[in-house]
ZALO-545178 format. One record per residue (C-alpha): residue in three letters; x, y, z. Coordinates in steps of 0.1 Angstrom, whole numbers. Each point is the difference from the previous one (the first is absolute). Example, Ala and Ser with C-alpha at 12.3 -4.5 7.8 and 13.67 -1.06 7.14 Angstrom:
ZALO-545178
<drenmar ALA	x 123	y -45	z 78>
<drenmar SER	x 14	y 34	z -7>
END
This chain:
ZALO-545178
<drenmar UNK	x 51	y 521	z -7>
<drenmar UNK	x 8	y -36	z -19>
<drenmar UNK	x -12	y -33	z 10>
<drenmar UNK	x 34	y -10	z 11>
<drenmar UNK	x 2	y 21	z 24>
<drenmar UNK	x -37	y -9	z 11>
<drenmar UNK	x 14	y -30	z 3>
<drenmar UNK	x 26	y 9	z 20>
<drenmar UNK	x -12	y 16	z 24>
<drenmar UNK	x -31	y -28	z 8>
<drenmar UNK	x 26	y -22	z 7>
<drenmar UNK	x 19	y 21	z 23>
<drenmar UNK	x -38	y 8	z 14>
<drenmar UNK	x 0	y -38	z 9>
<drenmar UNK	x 29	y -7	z 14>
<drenmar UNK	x 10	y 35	z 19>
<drenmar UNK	x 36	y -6	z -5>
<drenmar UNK	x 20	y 8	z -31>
<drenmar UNK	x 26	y -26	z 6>
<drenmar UNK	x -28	y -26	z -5>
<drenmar UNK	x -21	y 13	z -26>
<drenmar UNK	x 35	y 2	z -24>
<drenmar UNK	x 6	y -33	z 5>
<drenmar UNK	x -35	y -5	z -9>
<drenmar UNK	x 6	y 20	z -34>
<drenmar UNK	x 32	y -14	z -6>
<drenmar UNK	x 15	y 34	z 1>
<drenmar UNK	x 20	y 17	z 20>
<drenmar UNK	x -7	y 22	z 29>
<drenmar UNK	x 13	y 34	z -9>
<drenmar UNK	x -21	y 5	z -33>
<drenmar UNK	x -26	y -12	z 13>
<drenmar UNK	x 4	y 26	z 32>
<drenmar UNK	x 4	y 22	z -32>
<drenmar UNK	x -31	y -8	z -17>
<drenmar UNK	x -24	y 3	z 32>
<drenmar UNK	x 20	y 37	z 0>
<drenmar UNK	x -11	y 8	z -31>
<drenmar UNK	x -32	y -10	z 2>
<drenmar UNK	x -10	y 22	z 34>
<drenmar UNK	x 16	y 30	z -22>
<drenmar UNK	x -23	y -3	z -27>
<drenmar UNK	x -29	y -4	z 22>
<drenmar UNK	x 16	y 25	z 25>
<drenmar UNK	x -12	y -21	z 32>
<drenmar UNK	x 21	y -25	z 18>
<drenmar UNK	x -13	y -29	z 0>
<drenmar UNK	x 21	y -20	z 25>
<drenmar UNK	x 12	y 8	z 38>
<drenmar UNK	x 37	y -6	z 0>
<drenmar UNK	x 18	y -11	z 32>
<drenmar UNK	x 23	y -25	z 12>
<drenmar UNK	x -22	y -20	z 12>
<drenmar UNK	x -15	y -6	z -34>
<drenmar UNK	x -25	y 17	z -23>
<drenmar UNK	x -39	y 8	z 4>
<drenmar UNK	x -26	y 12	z -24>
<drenmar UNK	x -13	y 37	z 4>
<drenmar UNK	x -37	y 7	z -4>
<drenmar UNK	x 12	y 10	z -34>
<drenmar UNK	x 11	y -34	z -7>
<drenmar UNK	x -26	y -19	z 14>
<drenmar UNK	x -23	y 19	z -23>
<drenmar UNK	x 26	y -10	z -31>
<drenmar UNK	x 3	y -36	z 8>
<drenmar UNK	x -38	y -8	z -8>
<drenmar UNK	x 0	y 20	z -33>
<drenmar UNK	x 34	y -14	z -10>
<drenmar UNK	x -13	y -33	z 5>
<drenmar UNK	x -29	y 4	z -25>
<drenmar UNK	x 24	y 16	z -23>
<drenmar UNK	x 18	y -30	z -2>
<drenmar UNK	x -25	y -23	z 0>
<drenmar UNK	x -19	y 18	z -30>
<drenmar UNK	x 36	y 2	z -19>
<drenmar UNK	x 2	y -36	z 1>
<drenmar UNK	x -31	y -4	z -14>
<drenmar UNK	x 4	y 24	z -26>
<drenmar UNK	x 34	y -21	z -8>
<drenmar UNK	x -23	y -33	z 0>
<drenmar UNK	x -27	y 16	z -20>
<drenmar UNK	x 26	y 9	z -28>
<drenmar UNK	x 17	y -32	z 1>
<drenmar UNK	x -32	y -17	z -2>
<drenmar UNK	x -10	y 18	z -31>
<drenmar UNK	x 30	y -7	z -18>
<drenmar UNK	x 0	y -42	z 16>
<drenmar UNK	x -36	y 3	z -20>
<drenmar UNK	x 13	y -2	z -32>
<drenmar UNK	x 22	y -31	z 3>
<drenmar UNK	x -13	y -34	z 2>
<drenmar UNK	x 27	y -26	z 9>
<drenmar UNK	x -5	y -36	z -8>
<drenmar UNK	x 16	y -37	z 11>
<drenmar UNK	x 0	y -26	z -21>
<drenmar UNK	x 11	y -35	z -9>
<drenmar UNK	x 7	y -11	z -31>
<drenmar UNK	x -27	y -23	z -7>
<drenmar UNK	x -26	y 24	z 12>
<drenmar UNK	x 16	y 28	z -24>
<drenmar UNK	x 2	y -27	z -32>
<drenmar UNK	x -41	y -7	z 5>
<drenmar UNK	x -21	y 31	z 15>
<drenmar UNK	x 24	y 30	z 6>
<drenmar UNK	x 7	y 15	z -34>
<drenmar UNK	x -34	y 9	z -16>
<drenmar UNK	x -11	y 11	z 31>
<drenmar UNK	x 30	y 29	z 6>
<drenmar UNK	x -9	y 6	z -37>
<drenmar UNK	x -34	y 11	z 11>
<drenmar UNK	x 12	y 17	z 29>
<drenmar UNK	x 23	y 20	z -18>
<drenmar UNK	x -24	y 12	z -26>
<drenmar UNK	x -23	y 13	z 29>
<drenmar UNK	x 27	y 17	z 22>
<drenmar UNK	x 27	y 6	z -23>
<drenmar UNK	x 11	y 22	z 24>
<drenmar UNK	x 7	y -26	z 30>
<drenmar UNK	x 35	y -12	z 3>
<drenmar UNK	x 0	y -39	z -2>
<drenmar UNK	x 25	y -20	z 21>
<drenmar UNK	x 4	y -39	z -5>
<drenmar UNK	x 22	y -20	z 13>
<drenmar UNK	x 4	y -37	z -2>
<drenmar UNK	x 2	y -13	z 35>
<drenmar UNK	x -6	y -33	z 17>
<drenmar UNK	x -34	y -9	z 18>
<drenmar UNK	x 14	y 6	z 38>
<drenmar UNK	x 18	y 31	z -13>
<drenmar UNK	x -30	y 14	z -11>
<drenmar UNK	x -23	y -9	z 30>
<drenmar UNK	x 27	y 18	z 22>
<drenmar UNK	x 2	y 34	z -22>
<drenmar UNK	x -40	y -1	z 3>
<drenmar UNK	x 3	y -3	z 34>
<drenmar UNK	x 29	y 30	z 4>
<drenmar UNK	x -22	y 21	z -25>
<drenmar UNK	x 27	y 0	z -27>
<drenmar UNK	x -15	y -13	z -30>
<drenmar UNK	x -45	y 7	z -7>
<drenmar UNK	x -7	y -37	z -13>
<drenmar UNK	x 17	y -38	z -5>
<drenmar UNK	x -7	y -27	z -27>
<drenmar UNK	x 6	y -31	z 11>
<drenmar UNK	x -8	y -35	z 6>
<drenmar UNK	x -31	y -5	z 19>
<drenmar UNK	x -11	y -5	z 23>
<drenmar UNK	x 7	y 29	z 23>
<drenmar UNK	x -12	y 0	z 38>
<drenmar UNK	x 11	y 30	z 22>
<drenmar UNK	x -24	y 18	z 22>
<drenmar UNK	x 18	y 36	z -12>
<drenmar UNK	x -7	y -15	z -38>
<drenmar UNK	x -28	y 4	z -25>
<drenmar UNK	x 9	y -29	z -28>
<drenmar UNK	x -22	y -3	z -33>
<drenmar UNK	x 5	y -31	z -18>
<drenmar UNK	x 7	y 11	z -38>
<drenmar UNK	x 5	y -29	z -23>
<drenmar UNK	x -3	y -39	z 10>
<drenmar UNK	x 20	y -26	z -25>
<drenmar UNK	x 3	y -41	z 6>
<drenmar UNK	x 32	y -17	z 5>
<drenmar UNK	x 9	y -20	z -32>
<drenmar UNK	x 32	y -19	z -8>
<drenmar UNK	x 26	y 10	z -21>
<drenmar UNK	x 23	y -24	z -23>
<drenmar UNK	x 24	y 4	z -23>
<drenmar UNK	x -13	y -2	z -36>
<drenmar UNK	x 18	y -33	z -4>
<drenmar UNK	x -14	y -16	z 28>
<drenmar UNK	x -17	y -31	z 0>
<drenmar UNK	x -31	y 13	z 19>
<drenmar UNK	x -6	y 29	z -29>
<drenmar UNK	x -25	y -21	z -13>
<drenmar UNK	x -21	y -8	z 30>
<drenmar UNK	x -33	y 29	z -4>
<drenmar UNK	x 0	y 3	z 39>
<drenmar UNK	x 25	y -15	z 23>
<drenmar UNK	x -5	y -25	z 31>
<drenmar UNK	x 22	y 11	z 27>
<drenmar UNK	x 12	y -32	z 5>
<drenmar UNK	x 17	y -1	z -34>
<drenmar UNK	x 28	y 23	z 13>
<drenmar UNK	x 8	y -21	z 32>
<drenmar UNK	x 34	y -6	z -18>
<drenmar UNK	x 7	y 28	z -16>
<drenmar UNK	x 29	y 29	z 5>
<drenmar UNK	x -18	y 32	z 19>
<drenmar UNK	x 8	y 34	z 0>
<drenmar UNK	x -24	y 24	z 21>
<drenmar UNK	x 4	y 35	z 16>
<drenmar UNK	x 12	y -2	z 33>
<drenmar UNK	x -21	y -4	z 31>
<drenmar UNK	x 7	y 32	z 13>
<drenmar UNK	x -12	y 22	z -30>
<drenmar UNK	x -31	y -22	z -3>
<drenmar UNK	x -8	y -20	z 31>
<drenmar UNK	x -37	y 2	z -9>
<drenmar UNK	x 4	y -18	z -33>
<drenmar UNK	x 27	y -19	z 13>
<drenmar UNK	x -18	y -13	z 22>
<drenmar UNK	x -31	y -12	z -19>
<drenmar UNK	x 26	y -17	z -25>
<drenmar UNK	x 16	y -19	z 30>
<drenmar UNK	x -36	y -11	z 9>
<drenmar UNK	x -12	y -10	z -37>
<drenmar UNK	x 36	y -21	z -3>
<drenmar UNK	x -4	y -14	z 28>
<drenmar UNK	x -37	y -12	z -3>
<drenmar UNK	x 13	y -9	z -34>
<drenmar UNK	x 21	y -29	z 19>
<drenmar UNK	x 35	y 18	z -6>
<drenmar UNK	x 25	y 30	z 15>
<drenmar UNK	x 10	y 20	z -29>
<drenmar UNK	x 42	y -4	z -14>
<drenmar UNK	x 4	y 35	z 3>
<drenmar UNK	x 34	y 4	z -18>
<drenmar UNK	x 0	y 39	z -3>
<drenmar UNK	x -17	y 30	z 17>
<drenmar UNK	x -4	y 35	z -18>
<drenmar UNK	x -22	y 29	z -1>
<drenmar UNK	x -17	y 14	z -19>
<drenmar UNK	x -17	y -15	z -24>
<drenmar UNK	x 11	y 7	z -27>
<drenmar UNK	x 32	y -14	z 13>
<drenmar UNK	x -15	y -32	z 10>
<drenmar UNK	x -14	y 0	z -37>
<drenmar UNK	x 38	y 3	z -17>
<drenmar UNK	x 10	y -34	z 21>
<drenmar UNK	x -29	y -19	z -9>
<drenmar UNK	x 8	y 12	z -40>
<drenmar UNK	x 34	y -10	z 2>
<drenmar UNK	x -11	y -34	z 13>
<drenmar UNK	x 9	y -2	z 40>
<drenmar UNK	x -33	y -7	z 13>
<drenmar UNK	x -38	y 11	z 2>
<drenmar UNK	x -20	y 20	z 18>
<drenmar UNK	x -32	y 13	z 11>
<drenmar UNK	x -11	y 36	z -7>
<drenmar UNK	x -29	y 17	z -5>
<drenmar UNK	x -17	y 0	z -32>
<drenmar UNK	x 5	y 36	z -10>
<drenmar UNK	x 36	y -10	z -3>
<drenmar UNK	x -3	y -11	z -38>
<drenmar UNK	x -7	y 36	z -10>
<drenmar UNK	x 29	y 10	z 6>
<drenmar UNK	x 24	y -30	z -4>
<drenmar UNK	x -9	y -22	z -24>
<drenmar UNK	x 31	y -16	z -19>
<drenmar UNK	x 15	y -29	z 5>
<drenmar UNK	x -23	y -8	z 26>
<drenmar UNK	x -39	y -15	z 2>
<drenmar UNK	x -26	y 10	z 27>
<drenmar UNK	x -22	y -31	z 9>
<drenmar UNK	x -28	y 1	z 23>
<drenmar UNK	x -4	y -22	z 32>
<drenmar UNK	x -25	y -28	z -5>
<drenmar UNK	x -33	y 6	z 17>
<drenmar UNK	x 4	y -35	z 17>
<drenmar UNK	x 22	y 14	z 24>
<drenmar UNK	x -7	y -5	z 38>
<drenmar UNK	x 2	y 37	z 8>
<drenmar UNK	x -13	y 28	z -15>
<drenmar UNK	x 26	y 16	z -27>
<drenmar UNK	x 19	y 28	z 19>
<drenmar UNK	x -7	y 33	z -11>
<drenmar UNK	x 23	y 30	z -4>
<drenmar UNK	x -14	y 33	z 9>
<drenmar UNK	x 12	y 32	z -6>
<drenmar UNK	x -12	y 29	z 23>
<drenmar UNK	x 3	y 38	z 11>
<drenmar UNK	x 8	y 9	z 35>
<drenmar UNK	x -2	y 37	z 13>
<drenmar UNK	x -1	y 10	z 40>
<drenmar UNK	x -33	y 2	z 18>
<drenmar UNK	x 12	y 38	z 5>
<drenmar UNK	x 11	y 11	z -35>
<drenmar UNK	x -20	y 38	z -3>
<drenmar UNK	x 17	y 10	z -36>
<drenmar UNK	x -26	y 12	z -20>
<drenmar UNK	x 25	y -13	z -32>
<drenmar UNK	x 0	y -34	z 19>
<drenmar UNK	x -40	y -3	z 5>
<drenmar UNK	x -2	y 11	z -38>
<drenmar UNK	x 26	y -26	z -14>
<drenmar UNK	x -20	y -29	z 27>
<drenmar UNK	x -34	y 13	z -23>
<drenmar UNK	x 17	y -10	z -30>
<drenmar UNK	x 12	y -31	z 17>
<drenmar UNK	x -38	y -10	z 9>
<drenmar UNK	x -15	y 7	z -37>
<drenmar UNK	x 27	y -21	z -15>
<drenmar UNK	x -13	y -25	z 26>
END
């Protein structure tokens, strides 16, 4: 007796008629008819009345159709149990670049000396890309931007940096120790595009526009490190955050915002985001890690 044929014949069990349960299978009818055959020969009891009218169970099938049920049920378990086991040992990732550049690699460094065993995924995605494959289950954690708000969402704010300006090393404003915001109201902008960062986008709108001026934005590019290569070659400025001259630092000079501003200096965050139902044990032992890096 195998599971397919189990299968088989609950489904002809539900529908009593061959002609349906086939189509049901996406088979055809006659090995089908065949494999119910076979089956009542190895058990040698028919399970079906035959007629033209249709098909009914026998007391001997009644008294299968229960048992196969559970037999089905407890194989598909067993299936889930074993894929389970081996989905244990993976831990799949999102990420985007900025969040990768400041908090991501020393902290797969320590994961992977723990659970060398565990198969690490990363992938660079985008913020809204990420909070979707949360949502569908196909990737264990996000870094992104903060801040996150979804009611199926846990978020965990990681790393916090100001907003400063950057300049060109030959620009005028290089010597200024902290910059008025007002000092830019003519100058050439280049910013990462609303739609990758409406957050900080946002706030820089605001502090321009308290500031007395709209910004001359004369190019849009993401990421930032991107950004950074136009403001070195001399197109424009831009605001970033702060952690930015760690990793680009040539050609181009980080200022901060003077404290005289009218709003608060915008902040960049970085954060995890897992779902509300993630049950990995490797998940819960990589968010542990997370919190005592904290």
């Amino acid at each position: 007796m195998e599971l397919r044929q189990l299968k088989y014949f609950v489904t002809v069990a539900e529908e009593l008629n061959f002609r349906r349960a086939a189509e049901r299978l996406y088979m055809e009818q006659p090995p089908l008819s065949r494999q119910i055959r076979q089956l009542e020969d190895e058990l040698g009891v028919e399970l079906f009345y035959r007629s033209k009218r249709g098909v009914t169970l026998t007391e001997a099938g009644n008294a299968l159709l229960d048992e196969a049920r559970l037999t089905l049920a407890q194989a598909e378990r067993a299936a889930k149990a074993a894929q389970q086991a081996v989905q244990a040992k993976k831990l799949t990732i999102g990420f985007s670049i900025c969040a990768f550049n400041r908090v991501l690699p020393e902290l797969i460094q320590v994961f992977r000396q723990r659970f060398p065993e565990v198969v690490v995924t990363l992938t660079e995605m985008s913020a809204e890309a990420q909070i979707q494959a949360l949502l569908n289950n196909t990737i264990d954690f996000g870094f992104v931007h903060g801040p996150v708000a979804h009611s199926d969402l846990h978020s965990l704010t990681l790393l916090s940096e100001p907003v400063v300006v950057a300049l060109p090393a030959d620009h005028a404003l290089v010597e200024q120790t902290q910059i008025d915001l007002h000092l830019l109201a003519d100058e050439s902008f280049v910013l990462c595009p609303q739609p990758v960062k409406p957050e900080l986008y946002a706030q820089i709108m605001q502090l321009c526009d308290q500031a007395g001026f709209r910004p001359r934005i004369v190019q849009e590019a993401s990421p930032p490190e991107v950004l950074l290569g136009l403001v070195e070659s001399g197109m424009g400025i831009t605001l970033v955050a702060a952690g930015a001259g760690t990793r680009h630092n040539l050609g181009v000079v980080y200022r901060p915002l003077a404290t005289s501003t009218p709003l608060a200096t915008p902040q960049v965050e970085i954060a995890v985001v897992w779902h509300k139902g993630q049950t990995s044990p490797i998940a819960h032992q990589f968010l542990s890690l997370i919190n005592r890096s904290v």
